[in-house]
C-alpha positions in Angstrom: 246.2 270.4 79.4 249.1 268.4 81.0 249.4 270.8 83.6 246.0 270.7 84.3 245.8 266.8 84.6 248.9 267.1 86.5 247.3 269.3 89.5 244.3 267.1 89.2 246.2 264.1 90.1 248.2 265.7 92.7 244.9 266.6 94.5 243.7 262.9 93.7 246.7 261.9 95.4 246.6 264.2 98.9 242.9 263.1 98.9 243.6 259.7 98.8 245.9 260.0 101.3 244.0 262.1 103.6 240.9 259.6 103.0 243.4 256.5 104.1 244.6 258.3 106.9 241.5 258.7 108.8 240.4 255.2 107.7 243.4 253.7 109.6 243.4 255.9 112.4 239.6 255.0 112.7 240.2 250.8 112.7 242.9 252.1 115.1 240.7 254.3 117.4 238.2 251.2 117.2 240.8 249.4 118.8 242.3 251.5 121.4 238.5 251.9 122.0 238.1 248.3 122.7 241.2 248.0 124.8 240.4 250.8 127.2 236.7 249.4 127.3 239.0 246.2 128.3 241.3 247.3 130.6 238.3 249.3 132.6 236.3 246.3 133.1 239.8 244.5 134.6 240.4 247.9 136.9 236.7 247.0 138.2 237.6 243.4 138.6 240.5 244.3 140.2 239.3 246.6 142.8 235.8 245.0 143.5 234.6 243.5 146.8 233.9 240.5 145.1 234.3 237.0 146.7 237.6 235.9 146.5 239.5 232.4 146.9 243.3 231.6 147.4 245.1 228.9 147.4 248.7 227.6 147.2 250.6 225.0 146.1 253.9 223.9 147.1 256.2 221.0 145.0 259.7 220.1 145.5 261.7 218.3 143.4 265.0 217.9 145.0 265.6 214.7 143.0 266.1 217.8 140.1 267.3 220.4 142.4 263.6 222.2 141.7 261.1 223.9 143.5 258.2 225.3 143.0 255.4 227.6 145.0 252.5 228.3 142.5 249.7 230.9 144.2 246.3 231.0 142.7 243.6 233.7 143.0 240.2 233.4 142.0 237.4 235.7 141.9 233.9 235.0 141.2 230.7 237.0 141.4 228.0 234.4 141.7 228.3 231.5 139.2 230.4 233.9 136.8 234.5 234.0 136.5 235.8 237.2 136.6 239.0 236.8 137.2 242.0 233.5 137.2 245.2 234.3 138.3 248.1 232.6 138.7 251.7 233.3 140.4 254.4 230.7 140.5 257.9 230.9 142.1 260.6 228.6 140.8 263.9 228.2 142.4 266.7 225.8 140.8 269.9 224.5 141.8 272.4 224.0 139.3 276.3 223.5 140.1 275.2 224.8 144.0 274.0 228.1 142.3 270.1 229.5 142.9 268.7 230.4 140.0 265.1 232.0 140.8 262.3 232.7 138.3 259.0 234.8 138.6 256.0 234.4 136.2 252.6 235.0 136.2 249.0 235.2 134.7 245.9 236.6 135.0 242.8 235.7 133.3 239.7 238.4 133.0 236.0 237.3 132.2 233.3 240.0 131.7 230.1 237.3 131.8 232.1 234.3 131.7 233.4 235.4 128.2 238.0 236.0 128.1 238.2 239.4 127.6 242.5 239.7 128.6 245.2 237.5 129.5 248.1 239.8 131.1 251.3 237.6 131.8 254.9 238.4 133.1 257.8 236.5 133.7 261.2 237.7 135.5 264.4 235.6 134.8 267.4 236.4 135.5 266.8 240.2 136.5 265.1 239.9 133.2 261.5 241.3 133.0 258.6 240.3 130.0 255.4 241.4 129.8 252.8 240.9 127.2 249.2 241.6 127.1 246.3 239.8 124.9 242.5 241.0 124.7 240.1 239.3 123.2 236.5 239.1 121.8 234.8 236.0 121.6 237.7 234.1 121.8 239.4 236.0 119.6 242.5 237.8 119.8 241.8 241.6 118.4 244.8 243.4 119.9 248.2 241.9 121.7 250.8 243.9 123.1 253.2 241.2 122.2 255.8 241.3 119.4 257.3 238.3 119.3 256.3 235.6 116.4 256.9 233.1 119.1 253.5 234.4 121.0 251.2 233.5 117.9 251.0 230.1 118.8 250.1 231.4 122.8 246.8 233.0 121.6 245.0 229.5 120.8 246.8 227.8 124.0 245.6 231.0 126.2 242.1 230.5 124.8 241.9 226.8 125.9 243.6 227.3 129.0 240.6 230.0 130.2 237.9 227.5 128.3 239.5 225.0 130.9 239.5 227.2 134.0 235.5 228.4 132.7 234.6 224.4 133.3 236.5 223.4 136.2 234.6 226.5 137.9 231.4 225.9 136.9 231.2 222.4 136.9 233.6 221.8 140.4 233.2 217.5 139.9 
């Protein structure tokens, strides 16, 4: 009888674990799902004819030994954002050394809903990436490991909720 209930409950247990395996590699096949649905709506964006607007904008702050060259790409296709993107240069001089630093965003829309933030930043020969994707404002999967990018996902979703008005409402 014990070893009976013993094979019993060493089945129970590979079952169980067989069972939980495919459960989690299902939520995380729904996700990788998502993200490539994702990141082939941005490889559309980013190849597409549609109309697109640049601009620049230059500051200096010599006061601070500062400048900055910020370049801004926006695409739109009709009264929809697809796409906000932003690149800024900063060069500073401290103790008569350049220091220069390269960062950037880029916001994607798929019918004027966030559906990925991408940002980078290079400092100091120094290169970070990190990736957000979202559904209805919500993040569902980031490629960013850092606690410190938590608090980003609620400043990256008013951010694009800013950019959303300022487009559609120009005044």
């Amino acid at each position: 009888m014990f070893i009976a209930t013993f094979i019993i409950l060493d089945n129970m247990k590979i079952l169980f674990l067989f069972i939980s395996f495919f459960y989690f590699s299902n939520l995380f096949s729904q996700d990788s799902l998502s993200v490539r649905q994702v990141d082939s709506l941005v490889s559309i964006i980013q190849y597409s004819n549609f109309p697109t607007q640049r601009d620049s904008i230059f500051q200096d702050y010599s006061e601070i030994g500062l400048k900055i060259n910020t370049h801004i790409t926006l695409v739109t296709y009709g009264k929809e954002l697809k796409k906000y993107a932003q690149i800024v240069k900063a060069t500073q001089l401290e103790n008569k050394i350049e220091k220069h630093n390269l960062m950037g965003s880029a916001f994607y829309y798929n019918k004027n809903l966030l559906i990925k933030v991408e940002e980078f930043m290079i400092e100091e020969g120094k290169e970070y990436k990190a990736e957000w994707y979202f559904y209805n404002d919500k993040c569902f999967f980031k490629t960013a490991t850092s606690p410190k990018f938590e608090n980003r996902i609620s400043l990256l979703v008013k951010l694009s909720n800013t950019f959303l008005k300022k487009v559609n409402n120009p005044n």
